[in-house]
C-alpha positions in Angstrom: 26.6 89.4 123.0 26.2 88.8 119.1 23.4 86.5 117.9 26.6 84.6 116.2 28.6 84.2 119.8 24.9 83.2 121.4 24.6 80.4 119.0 28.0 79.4 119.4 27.6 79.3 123.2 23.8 77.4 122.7 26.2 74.8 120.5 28.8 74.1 123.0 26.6 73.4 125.7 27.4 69.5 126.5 25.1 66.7 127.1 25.4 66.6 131.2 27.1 64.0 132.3 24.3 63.0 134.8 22.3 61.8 131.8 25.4 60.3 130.1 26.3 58.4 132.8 24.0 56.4 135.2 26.4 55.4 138.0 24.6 53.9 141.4 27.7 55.1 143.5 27.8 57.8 146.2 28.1 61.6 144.9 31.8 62.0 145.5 33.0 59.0 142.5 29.7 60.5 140.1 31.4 64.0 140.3 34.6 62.7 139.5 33.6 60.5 136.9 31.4 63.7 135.6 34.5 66.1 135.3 36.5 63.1 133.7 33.5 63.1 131.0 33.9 66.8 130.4 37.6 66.8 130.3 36.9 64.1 127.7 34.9 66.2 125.8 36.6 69.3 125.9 40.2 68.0 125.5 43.5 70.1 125.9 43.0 73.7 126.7 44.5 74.9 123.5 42.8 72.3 121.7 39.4 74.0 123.2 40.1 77.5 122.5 40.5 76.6 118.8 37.3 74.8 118.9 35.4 77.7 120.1 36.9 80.0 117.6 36.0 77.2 114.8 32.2 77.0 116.2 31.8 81.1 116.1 32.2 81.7 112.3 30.7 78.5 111.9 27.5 79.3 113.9 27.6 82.9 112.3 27.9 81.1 108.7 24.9 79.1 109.6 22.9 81.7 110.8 23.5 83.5 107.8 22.2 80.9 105.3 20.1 79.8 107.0 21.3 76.0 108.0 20.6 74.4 111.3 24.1 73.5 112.5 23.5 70.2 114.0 22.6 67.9 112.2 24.6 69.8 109.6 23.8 67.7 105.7 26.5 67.0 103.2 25.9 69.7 100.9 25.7 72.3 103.5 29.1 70.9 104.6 30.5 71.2 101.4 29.2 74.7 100.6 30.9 75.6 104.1 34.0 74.5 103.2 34.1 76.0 99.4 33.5 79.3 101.4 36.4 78.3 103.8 38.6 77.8 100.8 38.7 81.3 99.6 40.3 82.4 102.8 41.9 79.7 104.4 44.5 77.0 104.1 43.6 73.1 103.7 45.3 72.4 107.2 43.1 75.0 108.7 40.4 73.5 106.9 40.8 70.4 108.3 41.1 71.3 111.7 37.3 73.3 111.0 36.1 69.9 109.7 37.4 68.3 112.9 35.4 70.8 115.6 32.6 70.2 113.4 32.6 66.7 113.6 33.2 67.1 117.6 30.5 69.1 117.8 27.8 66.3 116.5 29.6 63.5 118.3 28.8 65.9 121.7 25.5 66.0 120.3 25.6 62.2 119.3 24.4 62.7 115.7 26.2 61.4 112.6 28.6 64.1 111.3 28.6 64.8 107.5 32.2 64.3 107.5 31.8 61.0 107.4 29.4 61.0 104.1 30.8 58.9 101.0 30.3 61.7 99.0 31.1 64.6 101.1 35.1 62.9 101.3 34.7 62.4 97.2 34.5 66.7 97.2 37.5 66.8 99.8 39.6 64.5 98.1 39.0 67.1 94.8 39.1 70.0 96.8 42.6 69.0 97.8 43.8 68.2 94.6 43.1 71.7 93.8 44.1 73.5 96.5 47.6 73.7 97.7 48.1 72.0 100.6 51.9 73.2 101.6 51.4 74.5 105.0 53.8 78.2 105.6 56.6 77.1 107.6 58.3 79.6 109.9 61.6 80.5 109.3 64.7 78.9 110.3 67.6 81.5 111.7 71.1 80.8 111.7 73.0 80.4 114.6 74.8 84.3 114.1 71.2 85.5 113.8 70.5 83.9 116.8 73.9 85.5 118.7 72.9 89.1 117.3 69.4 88.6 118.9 70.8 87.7 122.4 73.5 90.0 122.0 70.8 93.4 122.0 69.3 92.2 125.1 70.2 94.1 128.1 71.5 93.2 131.5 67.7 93.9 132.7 65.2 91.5 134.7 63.4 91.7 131.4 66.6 91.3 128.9 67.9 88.1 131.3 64.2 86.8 131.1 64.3 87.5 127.5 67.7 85.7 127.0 66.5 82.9 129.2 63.5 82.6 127.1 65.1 82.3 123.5 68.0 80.1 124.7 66.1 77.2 126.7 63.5 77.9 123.5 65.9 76.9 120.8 68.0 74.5 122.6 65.2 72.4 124.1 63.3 72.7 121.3 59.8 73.9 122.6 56.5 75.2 121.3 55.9 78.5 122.7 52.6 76.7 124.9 55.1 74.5 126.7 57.4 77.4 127.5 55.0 79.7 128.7 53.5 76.5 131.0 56.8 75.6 132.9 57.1 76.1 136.5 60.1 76.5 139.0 60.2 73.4 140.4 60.3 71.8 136.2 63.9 72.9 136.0 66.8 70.4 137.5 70.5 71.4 136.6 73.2 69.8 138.2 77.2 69.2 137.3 75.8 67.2 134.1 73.6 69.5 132.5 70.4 69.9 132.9 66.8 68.6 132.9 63.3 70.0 132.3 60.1 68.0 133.0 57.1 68.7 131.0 53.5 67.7 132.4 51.8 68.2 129.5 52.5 69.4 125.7 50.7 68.5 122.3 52.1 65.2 122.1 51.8 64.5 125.8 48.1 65.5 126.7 47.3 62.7 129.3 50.1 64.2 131.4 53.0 61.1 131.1 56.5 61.8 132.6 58.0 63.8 130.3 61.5 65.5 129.8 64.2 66.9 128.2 67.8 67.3 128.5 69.9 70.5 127.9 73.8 70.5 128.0 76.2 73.2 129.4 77.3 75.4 126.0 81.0 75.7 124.8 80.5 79.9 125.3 79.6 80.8 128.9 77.4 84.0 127.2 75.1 81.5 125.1 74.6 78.9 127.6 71.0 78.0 128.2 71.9 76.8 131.5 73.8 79.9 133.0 71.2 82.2 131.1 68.1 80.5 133.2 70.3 80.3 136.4 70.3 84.1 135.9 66.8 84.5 136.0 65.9 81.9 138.7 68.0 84.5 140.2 66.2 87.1 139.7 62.7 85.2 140.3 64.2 84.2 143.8 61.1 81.5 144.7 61.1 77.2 144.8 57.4 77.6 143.1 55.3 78.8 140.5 55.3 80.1 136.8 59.4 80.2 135.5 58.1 83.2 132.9 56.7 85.7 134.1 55.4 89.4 133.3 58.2 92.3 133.9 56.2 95.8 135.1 57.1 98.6 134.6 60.4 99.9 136.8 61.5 96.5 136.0 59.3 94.9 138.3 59.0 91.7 138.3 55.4 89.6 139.4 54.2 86.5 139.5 52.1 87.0 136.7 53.2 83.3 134.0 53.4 85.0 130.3 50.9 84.0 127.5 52.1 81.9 125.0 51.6 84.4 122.4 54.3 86.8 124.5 56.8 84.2 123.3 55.9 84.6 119.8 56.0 88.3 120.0 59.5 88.2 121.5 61.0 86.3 118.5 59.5 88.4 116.0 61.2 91.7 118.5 64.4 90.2 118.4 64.8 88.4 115.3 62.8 90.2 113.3 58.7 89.8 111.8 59.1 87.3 109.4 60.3 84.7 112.1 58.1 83.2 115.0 58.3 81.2 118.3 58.0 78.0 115.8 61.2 79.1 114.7 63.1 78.2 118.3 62.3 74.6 117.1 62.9 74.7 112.7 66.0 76.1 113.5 66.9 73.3 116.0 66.2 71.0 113.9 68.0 72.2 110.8 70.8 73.3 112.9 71.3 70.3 115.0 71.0 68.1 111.3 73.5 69.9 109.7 76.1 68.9 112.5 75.7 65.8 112.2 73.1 65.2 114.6 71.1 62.1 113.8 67.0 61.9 113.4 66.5 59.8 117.1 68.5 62.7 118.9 66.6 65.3 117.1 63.4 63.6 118.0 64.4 63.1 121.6 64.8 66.6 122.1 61.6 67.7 119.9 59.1 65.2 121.0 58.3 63.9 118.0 57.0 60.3 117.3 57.7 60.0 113.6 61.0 60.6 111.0 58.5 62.0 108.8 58.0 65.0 110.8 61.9 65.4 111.7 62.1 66.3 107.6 59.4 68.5 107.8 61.3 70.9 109.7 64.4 70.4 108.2 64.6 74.0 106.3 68.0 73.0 104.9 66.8 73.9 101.0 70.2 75.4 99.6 69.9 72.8 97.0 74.1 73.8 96.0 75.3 73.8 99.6 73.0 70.8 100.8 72.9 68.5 97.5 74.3 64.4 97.6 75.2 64.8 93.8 78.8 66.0 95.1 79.2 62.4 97.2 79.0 59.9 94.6 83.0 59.3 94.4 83.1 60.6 91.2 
C-alpha cells in the first residue's frame, strides 16, 4: 500500500458510532441505529467511491507539502485548489471542496470552506476559470437506428439492443441501468413500467418510476427489445443486465455501470457516452413538441433549469424564434 492510500484510509476512518451515540437501549436498536449513522456518513455508494478518490490525491498532496489534512487552514485550502485548477474543471473542483468539507464534519472540526476569505478566492477563481461543464453529445435519431441496426441476433446484441433502447427512451443514467433488477420491469397491454429504488435524485429509496410506451416500429421498440432479453435471461429475479461469456454464455453476473458507457461509445462511436441516452432524449423529445413537465417526468429532474441544460438543440438557423414574429 502507498504512504498516500495509508493516509487516505487513516482519514476515512469514522468517529464510531458507539461514542457518537449514547443510547441506553438493548444491543439490537444500538446496532441499527449505528449502521444508520454510517450510512449517514458515507452516503450513496457512488457518492462514496468519489469521495475516496477525492481524499487519495488529497492525502498524497498533503503529504507532499507537508500539511496536516485535518484541520486543513485557509491558505493551504486555497493553494490546493490553485493546484487543482491546472488540471481540472470548476465542477470537479467543487465536488473536491465538498469531500473535503465531509471529511472535517466526520471529524467534527470547522472546514476551511466555510472561511470568509477562503470563498472571496473562489468567487475569483471562478471568474477566471471557465466554468462550462463538457456536455456529452446528443445523437440523432438515424444515428441511433444505425447503432441498433449493427447489433446482431446474439444473447449479447439483444442485451445490447435492450440496453440502448430502455437507455434512451427512459431516459437513465448508466448507474440506474446497470442497478435494475427483473422483477423492476412491469409491461402490460398499456406500455410499460420500470421502478427505480434508488438513483441520484432518489437516494432515500422513495417509490420511484417511469413509464415507457410501445414504439410505432416493432424493430425499435424498447418494449419488444427487453421482452427479448427477459427471454433470454429466463429467471423472475435478480440483475436485468448481465455479463455475456464467452460462447455466448450468459451468467448472472449485473454489468458495471461503466460497461454501459463503453457500449455507447462501441456503437455510436467515442465521442458520445452513456450520458448521451439522456441529452438526446431530451433534445429529441423537445423538438417534437414535447413539453418541459413530460421531459422531466421521464428524466427525474426537479427543476426547468436543468431540462435546458440538456437541451443540445444549438443550430442557431434551424432552431432560432427570429422566423416566428409574423413578419
Amino acid at each position: 500500500m502507498s504512504q498516500s492510500d495509508s493516509t487516505a484510509q487513516t482519514l476515512m476512518i469514522m468517529p464510531a458510532p458507539e461514542r457518537s451515540l449514547s443510547l441506553r437501549v438493548d444491543e439490537q436498536i444500538h446496532q441499527e441505529a449505528s449502521e444508520y449513522l454510517r450510512a449517514g456518513l458515507q452516503g450513496s455508494p457512488n457518492s462514496h467511491r468519489a469521495f475516496v478518490t477525492d481524499l487519495k490525491q488529497y492525502a498524497a498532496w498533503c503529504g507532499e507539502n507537508n500539511y496536516q489534512p485535518t484541520p486543513l487552514s485557509a491558505i493551504a485550502l486555497v493553494e490546493y485548489v490553485t493546484f487543482l485548477g491546472r488540471t481540472r474543471s470548476f465542477f470537479t473542483i467543487q465536488r473536491h471542496l465538498a469531500s473535503i468539507a465531509k471529511l472535517h464534519r466526520q471529524h467534527r472540526i470547522d472546514s476551511p470552506t466555510t472561511d470568509e476569505q477562503f470563498k472571496v478566492f473562489l468567487k475569483g477563481f471562478k471568474l477566471k476559470k471557465t466554468i462550462r461543464q463538457k456536455q456529452a453529445p446528443d445523437f440523432s435519431l438515424k444515428q441511433f437506428r444505425q447503432a441498433l441496426d449493427a447489433l446482431p441476433p446474439t444473447p449479447t446484441g439483444i442485451r445490447n439492443r435492450a440496453i440502448l433502447l430502455l437507455g434512451f427512451t427512459g431516459a437513465f443514467r448508466r448507474s440506474e441501468l446497470a442497478a435494475l433488477d427483473v422483477n423492476h420491469i412491469l409491461i402490460d397491454e398499456a406500455g410499460m413500467v420500470i421502478r427505480l429504488d434508488r438513483s441520484k435524485t432518489n437516494q432515500f429509496g422513495e417509490v420511484e418510476e417511469k413509464a415507457v410506451a410501445y414504439a410505432n416500429e416493432a424493430e425499435y421498440c424498447p418494449i419488444g427489445a427487453l421482452q427479448a432479453w427477459l427471454g433470454v435471461v429466463a429467471r423472475a429475479e435478480g440483475p436485468l443486465f448481465v455479463r455475456v461469456r464467452k460462447g455466448e454464455r450468459v451468467t448472472g453476473e449485473r454489468l458495471s455501470d461503466e460497461w454501459v458507457n463503453l457500449l455507447v461509445q462501441h456503437q455510436l462511436g467515442e465521442s458520445f457516452t452513456a450520458h448521451s441516452l439522456r441529452a438526446s432524449f431530451v433534445t429529441i423529445a423537445k423538438a417534437n413538441g414535447a413539453d418541459d413537465l413530460e421531459v422531466m417526468n421521464q428524466t427525474k429532474h426537479r427543476t426547468t433549469t436543468m431540462i435546458q441544460r440538456y437541451d443540445r438543440r444549438r443550430n442557431i438557423r434551424k432552431h432560432n424564434a427570429s422566423g416566428k414574429l409574423g413578419l
